[in-house]
KOLGU-4560 file (N, C-alpha, C; in nm, 3 decimals, padded with zeros to 5 digits):
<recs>
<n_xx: 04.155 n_yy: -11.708 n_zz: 08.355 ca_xx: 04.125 ca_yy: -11.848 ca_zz: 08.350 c_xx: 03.978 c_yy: -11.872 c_zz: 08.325 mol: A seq: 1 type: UNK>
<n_xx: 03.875 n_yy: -11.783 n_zz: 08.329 ca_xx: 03.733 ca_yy: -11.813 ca_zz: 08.346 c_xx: 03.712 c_yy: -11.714 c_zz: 08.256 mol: A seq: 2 type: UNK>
<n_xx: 03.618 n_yy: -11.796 n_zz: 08.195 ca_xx: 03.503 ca_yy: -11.679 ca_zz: 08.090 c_xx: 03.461 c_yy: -11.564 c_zz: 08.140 mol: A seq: 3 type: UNK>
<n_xx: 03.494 n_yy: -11.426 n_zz: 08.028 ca_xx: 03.392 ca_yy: -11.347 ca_zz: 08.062 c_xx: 03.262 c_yy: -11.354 c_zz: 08.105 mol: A seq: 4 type: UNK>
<n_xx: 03.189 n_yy: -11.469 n_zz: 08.047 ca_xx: 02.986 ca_yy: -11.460 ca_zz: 08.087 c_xx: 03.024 c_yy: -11.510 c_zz: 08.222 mol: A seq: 5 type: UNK>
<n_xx: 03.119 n_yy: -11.586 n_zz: 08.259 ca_xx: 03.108 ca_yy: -11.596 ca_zz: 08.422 c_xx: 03.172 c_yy: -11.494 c_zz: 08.484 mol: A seq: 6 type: UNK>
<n_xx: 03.230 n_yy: -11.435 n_zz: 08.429 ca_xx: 03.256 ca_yy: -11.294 ca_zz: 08.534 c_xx: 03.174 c_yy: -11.235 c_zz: 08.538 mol: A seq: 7 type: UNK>
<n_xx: 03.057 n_yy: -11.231 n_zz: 08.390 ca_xx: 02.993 ca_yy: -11.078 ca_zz: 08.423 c_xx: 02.867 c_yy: -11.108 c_zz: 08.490 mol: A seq: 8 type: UNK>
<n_xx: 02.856 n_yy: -11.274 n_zz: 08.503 ca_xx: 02.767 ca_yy: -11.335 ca_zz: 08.606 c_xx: 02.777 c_yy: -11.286 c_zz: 08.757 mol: A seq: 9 type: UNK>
<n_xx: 02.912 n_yy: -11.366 n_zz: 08.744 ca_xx: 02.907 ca_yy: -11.319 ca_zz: 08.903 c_xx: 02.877 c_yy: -11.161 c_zz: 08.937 mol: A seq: 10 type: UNK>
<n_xx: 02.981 n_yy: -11.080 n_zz: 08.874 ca_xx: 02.947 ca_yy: -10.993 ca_zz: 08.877 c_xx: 02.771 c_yy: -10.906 c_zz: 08.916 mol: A seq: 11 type: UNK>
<n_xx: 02.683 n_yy: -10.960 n_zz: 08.832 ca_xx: 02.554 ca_yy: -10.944 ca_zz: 08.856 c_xx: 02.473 c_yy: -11.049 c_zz: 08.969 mol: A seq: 12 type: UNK>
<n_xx: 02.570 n_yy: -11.124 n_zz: 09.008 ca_xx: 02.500 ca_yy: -11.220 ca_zz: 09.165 c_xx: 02.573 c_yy: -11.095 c_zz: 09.247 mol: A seq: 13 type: UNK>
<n_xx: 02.664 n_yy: -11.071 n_zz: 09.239 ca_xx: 02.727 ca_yy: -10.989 ca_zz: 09.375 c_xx: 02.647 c_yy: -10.904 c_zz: 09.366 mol: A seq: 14 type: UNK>
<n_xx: 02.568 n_yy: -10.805 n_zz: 09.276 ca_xx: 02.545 ca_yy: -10.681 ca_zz: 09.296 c_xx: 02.424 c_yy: -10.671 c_zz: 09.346 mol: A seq: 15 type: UNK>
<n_xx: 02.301 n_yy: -10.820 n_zz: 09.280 ca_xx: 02.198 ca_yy: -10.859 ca_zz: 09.316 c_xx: 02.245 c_yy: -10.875 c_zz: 09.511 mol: A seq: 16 type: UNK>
<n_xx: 02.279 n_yy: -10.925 n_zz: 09.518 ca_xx: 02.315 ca_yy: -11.000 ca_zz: 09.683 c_xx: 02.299 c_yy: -10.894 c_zz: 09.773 mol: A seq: 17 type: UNK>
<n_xx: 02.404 n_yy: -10.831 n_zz: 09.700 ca_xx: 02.414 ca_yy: -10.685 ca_zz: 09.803 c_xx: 02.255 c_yy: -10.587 c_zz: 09.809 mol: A seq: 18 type: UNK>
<n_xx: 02.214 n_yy: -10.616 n_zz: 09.730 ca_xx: 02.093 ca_yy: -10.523 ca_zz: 09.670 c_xx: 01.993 c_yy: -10.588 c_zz: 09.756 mol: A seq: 19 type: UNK>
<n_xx: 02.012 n_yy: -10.720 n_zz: 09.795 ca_xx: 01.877 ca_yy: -10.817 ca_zz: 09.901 c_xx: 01.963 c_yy: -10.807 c_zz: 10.005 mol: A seq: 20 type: UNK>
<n_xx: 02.061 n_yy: -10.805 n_zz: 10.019 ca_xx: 02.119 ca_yy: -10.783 ca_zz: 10.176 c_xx: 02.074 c_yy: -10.644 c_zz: 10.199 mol: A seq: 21 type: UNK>
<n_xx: 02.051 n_yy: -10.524 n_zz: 10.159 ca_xx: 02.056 ca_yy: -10.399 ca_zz: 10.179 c_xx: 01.877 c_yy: -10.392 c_zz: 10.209 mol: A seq: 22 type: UNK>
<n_xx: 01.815 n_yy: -10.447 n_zz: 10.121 ca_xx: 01.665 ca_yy: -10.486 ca_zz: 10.145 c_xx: 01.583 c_yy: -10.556 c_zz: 10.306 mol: A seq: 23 type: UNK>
<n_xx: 01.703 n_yy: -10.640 n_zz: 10.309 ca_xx: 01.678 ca_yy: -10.760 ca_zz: 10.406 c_xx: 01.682 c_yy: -10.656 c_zz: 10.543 mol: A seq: 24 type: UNK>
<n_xx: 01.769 n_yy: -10.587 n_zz: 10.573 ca_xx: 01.775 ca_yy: -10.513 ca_zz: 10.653 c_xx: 01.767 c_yy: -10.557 c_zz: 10.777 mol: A seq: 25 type: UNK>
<n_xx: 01.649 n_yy: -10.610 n_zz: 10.860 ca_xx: 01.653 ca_yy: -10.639 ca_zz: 10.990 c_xx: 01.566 c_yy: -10.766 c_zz: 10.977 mol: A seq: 26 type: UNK>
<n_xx: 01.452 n_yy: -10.842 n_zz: 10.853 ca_xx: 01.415 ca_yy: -10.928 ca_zz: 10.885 c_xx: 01.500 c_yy: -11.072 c_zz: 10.922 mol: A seq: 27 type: UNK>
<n_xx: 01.391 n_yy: -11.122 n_zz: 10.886 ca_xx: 01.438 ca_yy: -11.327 ca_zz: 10.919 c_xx: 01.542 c_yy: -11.309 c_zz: 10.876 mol: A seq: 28 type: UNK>
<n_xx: 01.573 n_yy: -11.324 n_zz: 10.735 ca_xx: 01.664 ca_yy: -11.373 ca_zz: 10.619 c_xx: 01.760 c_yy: -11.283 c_zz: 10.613 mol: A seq: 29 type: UNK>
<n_xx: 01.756 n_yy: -11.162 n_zz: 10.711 ca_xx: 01.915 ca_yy: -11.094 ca_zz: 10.713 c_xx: 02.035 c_yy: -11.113 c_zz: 10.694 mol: A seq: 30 type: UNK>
<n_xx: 02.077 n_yy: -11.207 n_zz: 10.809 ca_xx: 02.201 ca_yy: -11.225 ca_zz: 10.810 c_xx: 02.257 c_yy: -11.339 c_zz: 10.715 mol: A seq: 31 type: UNK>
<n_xx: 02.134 n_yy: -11.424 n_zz: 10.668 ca_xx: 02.200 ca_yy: -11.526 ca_zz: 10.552 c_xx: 02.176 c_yy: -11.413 c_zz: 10.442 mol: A seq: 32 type: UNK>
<n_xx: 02.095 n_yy: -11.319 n_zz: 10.398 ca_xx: 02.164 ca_yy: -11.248 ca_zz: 10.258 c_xx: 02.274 c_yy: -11.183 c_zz: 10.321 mol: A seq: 33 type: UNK>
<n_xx: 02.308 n_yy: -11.123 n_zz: 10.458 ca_xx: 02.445 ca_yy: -11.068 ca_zz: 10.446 c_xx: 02.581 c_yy: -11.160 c_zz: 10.374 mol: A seq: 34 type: UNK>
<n_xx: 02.563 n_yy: -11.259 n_zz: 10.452 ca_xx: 02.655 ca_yy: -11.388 ca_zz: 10.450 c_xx: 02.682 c_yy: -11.446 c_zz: 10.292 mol: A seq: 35 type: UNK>
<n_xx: 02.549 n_yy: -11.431 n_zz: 10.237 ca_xx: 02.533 ca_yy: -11.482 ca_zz: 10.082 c_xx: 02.624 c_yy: -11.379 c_zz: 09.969 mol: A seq: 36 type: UNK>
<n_xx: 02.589 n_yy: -11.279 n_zz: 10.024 ca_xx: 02.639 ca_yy: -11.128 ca_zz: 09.947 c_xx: 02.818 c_yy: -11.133 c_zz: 09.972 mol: A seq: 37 type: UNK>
<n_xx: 02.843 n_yy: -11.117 n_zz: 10.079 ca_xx: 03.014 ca_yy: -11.168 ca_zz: 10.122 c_xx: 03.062 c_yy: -11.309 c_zz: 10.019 mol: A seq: 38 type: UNK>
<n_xx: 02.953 n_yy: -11.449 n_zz: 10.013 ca_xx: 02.994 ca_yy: -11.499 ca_zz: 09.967 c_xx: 03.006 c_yy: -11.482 c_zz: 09.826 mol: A seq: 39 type: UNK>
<n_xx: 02.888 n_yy: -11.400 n_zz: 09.759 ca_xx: 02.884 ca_yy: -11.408 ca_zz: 09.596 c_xx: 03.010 c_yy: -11.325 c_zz: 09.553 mol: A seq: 40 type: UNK>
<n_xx: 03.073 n_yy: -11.182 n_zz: 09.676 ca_xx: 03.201 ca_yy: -11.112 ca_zz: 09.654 c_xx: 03.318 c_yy: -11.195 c_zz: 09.670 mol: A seq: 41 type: UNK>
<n_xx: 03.317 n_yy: -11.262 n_zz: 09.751 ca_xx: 03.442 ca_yy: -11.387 ca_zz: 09.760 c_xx: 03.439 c_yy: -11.468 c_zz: 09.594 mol: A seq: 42 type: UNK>
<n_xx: 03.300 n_yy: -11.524 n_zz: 09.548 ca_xx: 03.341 ca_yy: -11.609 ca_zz: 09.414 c_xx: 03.358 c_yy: -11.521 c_zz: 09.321 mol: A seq: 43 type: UNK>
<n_xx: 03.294 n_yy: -11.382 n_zz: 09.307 ca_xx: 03.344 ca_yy: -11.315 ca_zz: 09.182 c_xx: 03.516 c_yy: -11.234 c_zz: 09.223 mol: A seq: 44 type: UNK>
<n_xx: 03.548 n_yy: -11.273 n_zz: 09.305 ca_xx: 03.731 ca_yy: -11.222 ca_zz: 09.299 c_xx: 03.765 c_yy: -11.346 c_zz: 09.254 mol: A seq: 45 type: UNK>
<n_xx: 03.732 n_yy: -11.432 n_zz: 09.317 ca_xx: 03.808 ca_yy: -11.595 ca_zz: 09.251 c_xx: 03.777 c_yy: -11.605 c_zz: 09.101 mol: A seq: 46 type: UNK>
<n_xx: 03.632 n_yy: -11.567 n_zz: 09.060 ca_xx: 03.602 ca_yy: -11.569 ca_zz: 08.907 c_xx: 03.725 c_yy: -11.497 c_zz: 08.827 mol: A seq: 47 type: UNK>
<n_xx: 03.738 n_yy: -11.389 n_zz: 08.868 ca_xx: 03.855 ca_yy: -11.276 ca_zz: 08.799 c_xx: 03.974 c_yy: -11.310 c_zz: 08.811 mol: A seq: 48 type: UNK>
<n_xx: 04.049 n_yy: -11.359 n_zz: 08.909 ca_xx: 04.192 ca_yy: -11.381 ca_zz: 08.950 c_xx: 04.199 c_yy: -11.462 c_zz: 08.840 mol: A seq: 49 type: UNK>
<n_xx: 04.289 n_yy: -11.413 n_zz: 08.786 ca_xx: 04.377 ca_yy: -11.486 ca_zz: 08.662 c_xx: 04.477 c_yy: -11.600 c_zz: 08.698 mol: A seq: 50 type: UNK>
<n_xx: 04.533 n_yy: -11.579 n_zz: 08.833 ca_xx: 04.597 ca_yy: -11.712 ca_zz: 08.859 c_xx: 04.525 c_yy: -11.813 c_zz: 08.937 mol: A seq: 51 type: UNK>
<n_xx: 04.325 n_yy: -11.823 n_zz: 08.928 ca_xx: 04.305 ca_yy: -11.934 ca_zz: 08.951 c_xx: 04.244 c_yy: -12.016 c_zz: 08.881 mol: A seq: 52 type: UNK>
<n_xx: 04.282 n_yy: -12.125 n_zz: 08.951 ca_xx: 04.248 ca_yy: -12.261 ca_zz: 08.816 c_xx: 04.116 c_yy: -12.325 c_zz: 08.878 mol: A seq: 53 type: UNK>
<n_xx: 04.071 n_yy: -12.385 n_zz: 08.757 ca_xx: 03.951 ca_yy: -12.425 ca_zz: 08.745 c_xx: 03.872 c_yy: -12.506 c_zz: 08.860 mol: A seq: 54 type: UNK>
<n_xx: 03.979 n_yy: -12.570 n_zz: 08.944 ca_xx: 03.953 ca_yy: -12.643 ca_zz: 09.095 c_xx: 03.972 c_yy: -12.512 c_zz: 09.167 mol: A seq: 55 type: UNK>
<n_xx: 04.002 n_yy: -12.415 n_zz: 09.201 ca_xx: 03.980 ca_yy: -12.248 ca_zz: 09.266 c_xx: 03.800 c_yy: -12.244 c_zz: 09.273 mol: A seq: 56 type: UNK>
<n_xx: 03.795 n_yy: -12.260 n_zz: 09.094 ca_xx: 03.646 ca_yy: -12.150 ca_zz: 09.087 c_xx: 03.564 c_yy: -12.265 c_zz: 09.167 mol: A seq: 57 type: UNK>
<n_xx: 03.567 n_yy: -12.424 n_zz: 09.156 ca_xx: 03.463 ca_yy: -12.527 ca_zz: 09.166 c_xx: 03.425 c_yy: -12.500 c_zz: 09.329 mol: A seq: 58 type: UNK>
<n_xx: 03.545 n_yy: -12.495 n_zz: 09.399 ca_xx: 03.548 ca_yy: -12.475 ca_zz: 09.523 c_xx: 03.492 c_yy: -12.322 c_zz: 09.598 mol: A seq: 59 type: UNK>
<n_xx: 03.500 n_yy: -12.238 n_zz: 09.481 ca_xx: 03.475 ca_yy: -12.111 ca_zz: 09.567 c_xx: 03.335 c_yy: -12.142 c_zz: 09.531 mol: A seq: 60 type: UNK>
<n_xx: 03.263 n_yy: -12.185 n_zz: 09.395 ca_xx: 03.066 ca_yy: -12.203 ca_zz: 09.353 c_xx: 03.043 c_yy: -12.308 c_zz: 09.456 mol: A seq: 61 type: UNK>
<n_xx: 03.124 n_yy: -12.412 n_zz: 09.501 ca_xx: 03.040 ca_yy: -12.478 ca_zz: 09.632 c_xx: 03.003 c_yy: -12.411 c_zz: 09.746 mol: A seq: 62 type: UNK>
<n_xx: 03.095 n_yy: -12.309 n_zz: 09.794 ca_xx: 03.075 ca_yy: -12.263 ca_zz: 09.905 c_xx: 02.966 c_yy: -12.110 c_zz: 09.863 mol: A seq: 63 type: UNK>
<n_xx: 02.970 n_yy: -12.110 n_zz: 09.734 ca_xx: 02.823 ca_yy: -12.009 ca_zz: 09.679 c_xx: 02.682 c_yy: -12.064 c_zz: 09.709 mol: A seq: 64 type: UNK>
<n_xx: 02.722 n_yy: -12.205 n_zz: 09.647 ca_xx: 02.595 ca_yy: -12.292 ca_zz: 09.639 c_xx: 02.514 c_yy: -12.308 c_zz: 09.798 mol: A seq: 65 type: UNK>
<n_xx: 02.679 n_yy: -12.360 n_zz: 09.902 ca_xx: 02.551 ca_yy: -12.391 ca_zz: 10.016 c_xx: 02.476 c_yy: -12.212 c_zz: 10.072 mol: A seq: 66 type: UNK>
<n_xx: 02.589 n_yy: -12.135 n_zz: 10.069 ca_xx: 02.485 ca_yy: -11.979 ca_zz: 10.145 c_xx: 02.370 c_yy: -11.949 c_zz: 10.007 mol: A seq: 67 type: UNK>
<n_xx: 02.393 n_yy: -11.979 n_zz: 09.879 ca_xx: 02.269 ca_yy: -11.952 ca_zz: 09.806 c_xx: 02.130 c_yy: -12.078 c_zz: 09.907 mol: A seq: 68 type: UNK>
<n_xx: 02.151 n_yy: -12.170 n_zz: 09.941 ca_xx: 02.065 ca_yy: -12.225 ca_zz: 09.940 c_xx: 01.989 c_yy: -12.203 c_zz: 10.099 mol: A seq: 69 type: UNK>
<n_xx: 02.120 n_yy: -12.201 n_zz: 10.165 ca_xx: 02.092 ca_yy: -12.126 ca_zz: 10.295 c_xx: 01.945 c_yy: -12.007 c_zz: 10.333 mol: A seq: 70 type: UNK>
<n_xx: 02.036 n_yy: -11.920 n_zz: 10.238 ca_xx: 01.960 ca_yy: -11.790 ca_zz: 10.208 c_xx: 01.813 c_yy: -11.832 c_zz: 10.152 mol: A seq: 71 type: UNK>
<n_xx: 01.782 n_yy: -11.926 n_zz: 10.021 ca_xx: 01.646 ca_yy: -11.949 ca_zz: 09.996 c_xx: 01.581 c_yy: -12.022 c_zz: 10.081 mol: A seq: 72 type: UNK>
<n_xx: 01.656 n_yy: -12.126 n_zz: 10.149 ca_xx: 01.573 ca_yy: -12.186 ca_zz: 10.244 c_xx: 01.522 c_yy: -12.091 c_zz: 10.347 mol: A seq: 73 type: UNK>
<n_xx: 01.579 n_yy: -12.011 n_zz: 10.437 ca_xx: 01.499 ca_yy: -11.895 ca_zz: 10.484 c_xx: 01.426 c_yy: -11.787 c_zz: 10.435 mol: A seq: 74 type: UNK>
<n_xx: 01.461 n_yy: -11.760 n_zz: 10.333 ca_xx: 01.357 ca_yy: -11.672 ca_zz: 10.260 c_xx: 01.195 c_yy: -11.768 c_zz: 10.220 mol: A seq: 75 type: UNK>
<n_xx: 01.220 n_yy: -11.896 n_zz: 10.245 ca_xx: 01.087 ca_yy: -11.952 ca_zz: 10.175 c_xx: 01.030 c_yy: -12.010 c_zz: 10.327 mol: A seq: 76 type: UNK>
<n_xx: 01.112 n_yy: -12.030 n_zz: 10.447 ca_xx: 01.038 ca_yy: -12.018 ca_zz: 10.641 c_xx: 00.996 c_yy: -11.893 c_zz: 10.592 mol: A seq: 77 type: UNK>
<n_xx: 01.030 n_yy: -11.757 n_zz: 10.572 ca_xx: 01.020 ca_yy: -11.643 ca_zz: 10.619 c_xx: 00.832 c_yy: -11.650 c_zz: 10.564 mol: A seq: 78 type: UNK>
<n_xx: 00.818 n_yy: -11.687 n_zz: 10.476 ca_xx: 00.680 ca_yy: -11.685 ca_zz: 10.416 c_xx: 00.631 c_yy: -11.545 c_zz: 10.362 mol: A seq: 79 type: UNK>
<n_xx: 00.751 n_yy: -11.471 n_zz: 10.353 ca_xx: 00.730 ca_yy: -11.344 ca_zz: 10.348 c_xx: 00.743 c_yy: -11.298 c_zz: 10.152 mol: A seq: 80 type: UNK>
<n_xx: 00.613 n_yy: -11.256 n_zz: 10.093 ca_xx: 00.592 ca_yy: -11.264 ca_zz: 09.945 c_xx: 00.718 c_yy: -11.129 c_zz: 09.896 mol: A seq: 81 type: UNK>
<n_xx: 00.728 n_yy: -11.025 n_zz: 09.998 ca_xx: 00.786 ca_yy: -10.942 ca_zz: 09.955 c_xx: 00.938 c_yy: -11.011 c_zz: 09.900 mol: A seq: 82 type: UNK>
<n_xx: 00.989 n_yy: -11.061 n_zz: 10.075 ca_xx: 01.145 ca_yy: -11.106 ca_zz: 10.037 c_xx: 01.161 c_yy: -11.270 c_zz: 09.927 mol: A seq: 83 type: UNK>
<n_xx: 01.023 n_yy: -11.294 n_zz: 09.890 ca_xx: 01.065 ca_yy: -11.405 ca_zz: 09.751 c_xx: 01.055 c_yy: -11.331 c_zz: 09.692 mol: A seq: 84 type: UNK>
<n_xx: 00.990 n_yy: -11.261 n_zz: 09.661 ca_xx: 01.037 ca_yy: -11.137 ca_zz: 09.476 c_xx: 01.174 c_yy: -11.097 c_zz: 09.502 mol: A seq: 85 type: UNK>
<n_xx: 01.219 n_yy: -11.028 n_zz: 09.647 ca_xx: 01.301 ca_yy: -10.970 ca_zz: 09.634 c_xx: 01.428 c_yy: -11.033 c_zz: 09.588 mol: A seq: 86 type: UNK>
<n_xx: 01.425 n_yy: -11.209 n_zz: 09.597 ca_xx: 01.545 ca_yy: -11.289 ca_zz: 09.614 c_xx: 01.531 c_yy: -11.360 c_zz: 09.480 mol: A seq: 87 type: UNK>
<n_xx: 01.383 n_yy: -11.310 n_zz: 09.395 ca_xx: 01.396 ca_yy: -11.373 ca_zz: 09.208 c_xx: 01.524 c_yy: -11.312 c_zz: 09.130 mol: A seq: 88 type: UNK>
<n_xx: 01.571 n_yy: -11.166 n_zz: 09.174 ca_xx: 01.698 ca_yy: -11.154 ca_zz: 09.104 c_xx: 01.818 c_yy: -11.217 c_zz: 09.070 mol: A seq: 89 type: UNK>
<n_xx: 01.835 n_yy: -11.225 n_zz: 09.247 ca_xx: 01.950 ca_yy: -11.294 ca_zz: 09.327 c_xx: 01.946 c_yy: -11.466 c_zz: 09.234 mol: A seq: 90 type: UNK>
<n_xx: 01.850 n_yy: -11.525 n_zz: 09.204 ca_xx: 01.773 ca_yy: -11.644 ca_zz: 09.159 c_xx: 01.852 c_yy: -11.668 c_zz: 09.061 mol: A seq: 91 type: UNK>
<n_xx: 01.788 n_yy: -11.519 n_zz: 08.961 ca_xx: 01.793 ca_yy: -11.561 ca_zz: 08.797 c_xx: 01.929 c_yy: -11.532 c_zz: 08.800 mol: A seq: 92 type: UNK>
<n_xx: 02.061 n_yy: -11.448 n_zz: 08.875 ca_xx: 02.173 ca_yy: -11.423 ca_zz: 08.869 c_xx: 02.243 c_yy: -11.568 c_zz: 08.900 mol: A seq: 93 type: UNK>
<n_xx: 02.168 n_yy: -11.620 n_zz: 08.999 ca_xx: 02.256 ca_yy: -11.735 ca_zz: 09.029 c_xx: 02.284 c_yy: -11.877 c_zz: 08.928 mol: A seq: 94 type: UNK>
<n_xx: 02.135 n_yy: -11.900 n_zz: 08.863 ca_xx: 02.125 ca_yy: -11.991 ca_zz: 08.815 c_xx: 02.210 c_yy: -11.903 c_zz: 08.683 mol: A seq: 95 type: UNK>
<n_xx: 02.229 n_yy: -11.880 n_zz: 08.618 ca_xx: 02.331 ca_yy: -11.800 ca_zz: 08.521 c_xx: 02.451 c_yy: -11.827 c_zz: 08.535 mol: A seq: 96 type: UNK>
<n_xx: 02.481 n_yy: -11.800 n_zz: 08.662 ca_xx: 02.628 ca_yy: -11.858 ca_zz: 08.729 c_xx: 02.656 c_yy: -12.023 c_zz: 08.717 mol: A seq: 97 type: UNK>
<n_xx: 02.562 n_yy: -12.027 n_zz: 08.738 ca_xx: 02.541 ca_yy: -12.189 ca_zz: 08.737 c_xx: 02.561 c_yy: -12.246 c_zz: 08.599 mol: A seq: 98 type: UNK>
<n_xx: 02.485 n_yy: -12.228 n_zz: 08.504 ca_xx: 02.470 ca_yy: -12.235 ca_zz: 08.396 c_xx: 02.676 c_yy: -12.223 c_zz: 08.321 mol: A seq: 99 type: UNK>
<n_xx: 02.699 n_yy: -12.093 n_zz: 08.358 ca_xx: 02.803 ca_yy: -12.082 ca_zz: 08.349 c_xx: 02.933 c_yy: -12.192 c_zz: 08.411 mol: A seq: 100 type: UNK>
<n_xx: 02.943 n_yy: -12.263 n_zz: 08.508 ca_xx: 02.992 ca_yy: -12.312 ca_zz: 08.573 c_xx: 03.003 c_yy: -12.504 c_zz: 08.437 mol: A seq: 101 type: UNK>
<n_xx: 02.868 n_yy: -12.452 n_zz: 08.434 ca_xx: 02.852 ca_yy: -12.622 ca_zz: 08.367 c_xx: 02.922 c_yy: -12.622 c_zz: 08.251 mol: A seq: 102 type: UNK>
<n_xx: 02.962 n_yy: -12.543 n_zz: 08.184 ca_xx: 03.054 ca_yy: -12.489 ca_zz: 08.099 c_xx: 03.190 c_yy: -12.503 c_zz: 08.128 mol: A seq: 103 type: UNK>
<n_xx: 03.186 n_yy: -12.461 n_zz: 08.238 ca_xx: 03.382 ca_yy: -12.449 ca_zz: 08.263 c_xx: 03.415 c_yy: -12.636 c_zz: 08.293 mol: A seq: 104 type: UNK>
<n_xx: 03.321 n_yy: -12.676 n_zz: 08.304 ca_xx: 03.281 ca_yy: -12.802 ca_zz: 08.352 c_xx: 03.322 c_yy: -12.829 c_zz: 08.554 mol: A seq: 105 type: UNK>
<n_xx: 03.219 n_yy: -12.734 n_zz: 08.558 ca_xx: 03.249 ca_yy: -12.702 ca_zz: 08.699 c_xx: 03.093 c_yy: -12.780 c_zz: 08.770 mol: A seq: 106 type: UNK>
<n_xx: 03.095 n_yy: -12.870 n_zz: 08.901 ca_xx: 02.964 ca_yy: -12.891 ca_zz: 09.000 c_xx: 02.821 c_yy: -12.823 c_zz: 08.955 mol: A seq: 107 type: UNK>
<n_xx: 02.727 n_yy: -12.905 n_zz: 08.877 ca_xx: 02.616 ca_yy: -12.843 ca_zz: 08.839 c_xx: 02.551 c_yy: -12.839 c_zz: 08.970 mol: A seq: 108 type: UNK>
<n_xx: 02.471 n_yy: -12.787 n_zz: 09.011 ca_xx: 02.444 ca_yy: -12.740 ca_zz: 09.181 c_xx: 02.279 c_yy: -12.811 c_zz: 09.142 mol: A seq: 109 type: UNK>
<n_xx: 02.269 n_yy: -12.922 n_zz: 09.245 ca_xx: 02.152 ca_yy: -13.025 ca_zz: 09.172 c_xx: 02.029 c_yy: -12.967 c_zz: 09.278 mol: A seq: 110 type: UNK>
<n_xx: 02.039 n_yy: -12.859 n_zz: 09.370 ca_xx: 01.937 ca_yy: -12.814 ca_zz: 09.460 c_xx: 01.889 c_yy: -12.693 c_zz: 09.332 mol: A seq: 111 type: UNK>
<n_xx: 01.896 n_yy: -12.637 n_zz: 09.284 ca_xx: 01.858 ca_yy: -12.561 ca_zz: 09.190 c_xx: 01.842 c_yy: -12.553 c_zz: 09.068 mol: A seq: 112 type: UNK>
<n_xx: 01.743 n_yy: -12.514 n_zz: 09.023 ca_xx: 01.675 ca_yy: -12.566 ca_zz: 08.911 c_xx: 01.622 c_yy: -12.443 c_zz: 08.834 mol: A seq: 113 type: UNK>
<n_xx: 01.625 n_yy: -12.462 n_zz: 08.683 ca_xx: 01.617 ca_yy: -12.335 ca_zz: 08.625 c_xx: 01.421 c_yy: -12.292 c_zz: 08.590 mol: A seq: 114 type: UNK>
<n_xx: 01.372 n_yy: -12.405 n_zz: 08.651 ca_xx: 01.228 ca_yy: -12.392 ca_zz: 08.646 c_xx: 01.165 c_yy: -12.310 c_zz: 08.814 mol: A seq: 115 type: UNK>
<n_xx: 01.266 n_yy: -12.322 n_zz: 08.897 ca_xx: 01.277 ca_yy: -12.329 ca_zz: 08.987 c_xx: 01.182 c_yy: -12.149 c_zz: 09.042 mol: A seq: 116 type: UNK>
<n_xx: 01.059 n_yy: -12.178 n_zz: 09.078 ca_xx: 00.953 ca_yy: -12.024 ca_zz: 09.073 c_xx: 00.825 c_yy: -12.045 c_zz: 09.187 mol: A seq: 117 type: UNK>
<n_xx: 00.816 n_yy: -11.959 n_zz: 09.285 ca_xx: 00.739 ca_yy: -11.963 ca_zz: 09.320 c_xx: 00.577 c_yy: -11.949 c_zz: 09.305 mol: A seq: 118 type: UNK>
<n_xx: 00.445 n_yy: -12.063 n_zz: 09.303 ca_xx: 00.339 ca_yy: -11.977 ca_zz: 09.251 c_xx: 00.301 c_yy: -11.867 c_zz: 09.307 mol: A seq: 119 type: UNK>
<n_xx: 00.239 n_yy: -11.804 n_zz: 09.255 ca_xx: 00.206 ca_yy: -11.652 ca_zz: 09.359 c_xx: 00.047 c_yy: -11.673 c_zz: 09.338 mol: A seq: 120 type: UNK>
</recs>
């Protein structure tokens, strides 16, 4: 039911997620990249399942959208420069997803923005 570029999106948010959950390890922002990473694996099975329909995917990227935002909102308390680089992957994977989504004509996610960069 869903485009390949959104599978192979998600695909690359899940792997990113896991990759900052595995990073995150014991700081602040732990347990929301754990939580984020579970969630980006929950939307890329819904992305793939062939028997779901397009109200499936909208509903599984909302519940992406709030732990993505979750997750940046503590990563940007944490004040910590390491874990914002570490979460630019997770970023550029998501907004991709996103991008993708606006396509299927799925919830453009209006907290995120493709300019969207911390100054350093």
């Amino acid at each position: 039911m869903t485009s390949g570029n959104l599978t192979s999106s998600a695909e690359r948010l899940e792997h990113n997620a896991y990759s900052l959950a595995e990073d995150a390890d014991s700081g602040a922002y732990a347990r929301d990249a754990d939580e984020f990473a579970e969630e980006a694996r929950d939307f890329r099975r819904v992305a793939e399942d062939r028997s779901a329909d397009v109200d499936d995917v909208r509903d599984a990227f909302r519940d992406l959208s709030r732990e993505y935002h979750a997750l940046r909102d503590e990563v940007d308390r944490s004040d910590d420069r390491s874990a914002e680089r570490d979460l630019q992957p997770v970023t550029e994977a998501y907004l991709d997803v996103e991008r993708e989504m606006r396509q299927l004509g799925g919830d453009r996610d209006r907290y995120a923005r493709e300019d969207w960069r911390r100054d350093d």
